[in-house]
C-alpha positions, 0 to 999 in steps of 0.5 A: 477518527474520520478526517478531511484530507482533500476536498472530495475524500475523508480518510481514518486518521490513527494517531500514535500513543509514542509517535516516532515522526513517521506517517504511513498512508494505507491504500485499500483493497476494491471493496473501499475503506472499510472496517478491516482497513481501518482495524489495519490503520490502528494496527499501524499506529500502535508501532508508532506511525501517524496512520491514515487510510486513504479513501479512493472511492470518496465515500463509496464502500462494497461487500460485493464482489462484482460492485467492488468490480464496477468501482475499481474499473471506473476509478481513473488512474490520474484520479487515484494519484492526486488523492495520494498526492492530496494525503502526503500534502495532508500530512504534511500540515501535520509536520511528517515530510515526504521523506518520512511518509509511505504509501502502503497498498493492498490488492488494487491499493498495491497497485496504485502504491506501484503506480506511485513509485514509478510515477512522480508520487514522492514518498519516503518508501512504498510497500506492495501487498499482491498489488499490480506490478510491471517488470519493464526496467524503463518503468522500474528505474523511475522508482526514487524511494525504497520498495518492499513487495510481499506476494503470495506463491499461488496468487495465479493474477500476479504471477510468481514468474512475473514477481521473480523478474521484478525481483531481478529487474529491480535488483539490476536497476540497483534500486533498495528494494525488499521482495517476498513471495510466500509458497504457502499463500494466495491473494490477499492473503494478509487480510484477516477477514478473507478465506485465503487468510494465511496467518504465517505469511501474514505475520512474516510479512507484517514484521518485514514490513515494519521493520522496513519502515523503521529502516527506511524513513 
C-alpha cells in the first residue's frame, strides 16, 4: 500500500502475513519506484520482513532511458540520504529499530545503499545489487553494519576488477561482508523485466541475500 514516509515521499508499505521483526528498505533502479519495484517489495514481505520501497524521485517515475538519465543526475546526493534517513525514522514508529533494518539497492539505489554504509546512514545491514561502489580503505572502514554485494561478471560500469579489490579491501579492513560475482551475468541482471534478466544469478543471489538478512538482524 501507498504510505507517507517523510514530508516529500510516499513509499509502497508491504506488511508480512508472519512478520519476523525485521524491516528492509528497497532503493530503486534510475527509473523511480515502479511496478517491478513494488512486484520486488511484495516479494520480500512474503519471507517475513516489513517492506518498504522507497521513493527518491518524490513522486517521479520513467520508462525512458535518457529521462531515467535526467532524474538520476539531478538527484543530490545529500538529498537521497535524508530520504533514507526519513525511511528507517518511518520505521522506526513502526516499532522495527535500526539495528533490524536494511537498506537494499538496485542499480543507482545500490549506490546509494553504498553510500549509505560509508556515510553515517545507520542501519542493521546494507545489500548492493550492481550498485557504484568504491575500494578506497579510507572510505570502506567507516562501513559499521554488514554488507553483501551481488554484481554481474560482464557489467562493463563496475568492473570485475573493481568489484575483486572491494572484496579484498573489505576483507583486510576485517569488516562482515558477503560478495558475489556472477561470470554469467550483466547489469541488473535481477530485474526480471529487463533483457539482460539472468534467472540462475538472480535466483542464487536472492537466496544469499535472504539468508544474510536472516543471519544478520
Amino acid at each position: 500500500m501507498e504510505t507517507q514516509y517523510s514530508l516529500k515521499s510516499k513509499g509502497f508499505l508491504d506488511k508480512p502475513v508472519n512478520p519476523n521483526g525485521k524491516g528492509v528498505i528497497l532503493v530503486h533502479e534510475f527509473w523511480g519506484l515502479n511496478q517491478q519495484m513494488k512486484n520486488t517489495a511484495e516479494r520480500v514481505a512474503k519471507e517475513g520482513f516489513l517492506t518498504l520501497a522507497a521513493d527518491l524521485y518524490e513522486g517521479k517515475l520513467t520508462a525512458d532511458p535518457a529521462e531515467a538519465r535526467k532524474l538520476k543526475d539531478g538527484l543530490k546526493e545529500e538529498r537521497a540520504l535524508e530520504n533514507l534517513r526519513d525511511a528507517i525514522k518511518y520505521f522506526q514508529t513502526l516499532g522495527v529499530k535500526p539495528g533490524k533494518i536494511a537498506l537494499w539497492g538496485f542499480c543507482m539505489g545500490g549506490g546509494f545503499a553504498f553510500q549509505a554504509a560509508t556515510r553515517g546512514v545507520k542501519a542493521g545491514a546494507y545489500v548492493i545489487y550492481y550498485g557504484r561502489i568504491l575500494d578506497d580503505k579510507e572510505i570502506l572502514q567507516n562501513i559499521q553494519s554488514p554488507l553483501l554485494g551481488a554484481f554481474g561478471g560482464l557489467d562493463q560500469g563496475i568492473p570485475r576488477d573493481l568489484v575483486e579489490r572491494f572484496h579484498v579491501a573489505l576483507h583486510d579492513l576485517e569488516k562482515p561482508h558477503e560478495v558475489y560475482i556472477y561470470p554469467e551475468a550483466d547489469h541488473a541482471f535481477a530485474n526480471e523485466e529487463r533483457p539482460v534478466y539472468h534467472e540462475k544469478s538472480a535466483k542464487d543471489a536472492w537466496e544469499k541475500t535472504i539468508t544474510f538478512l536472516n543471519k544478520y538482524l
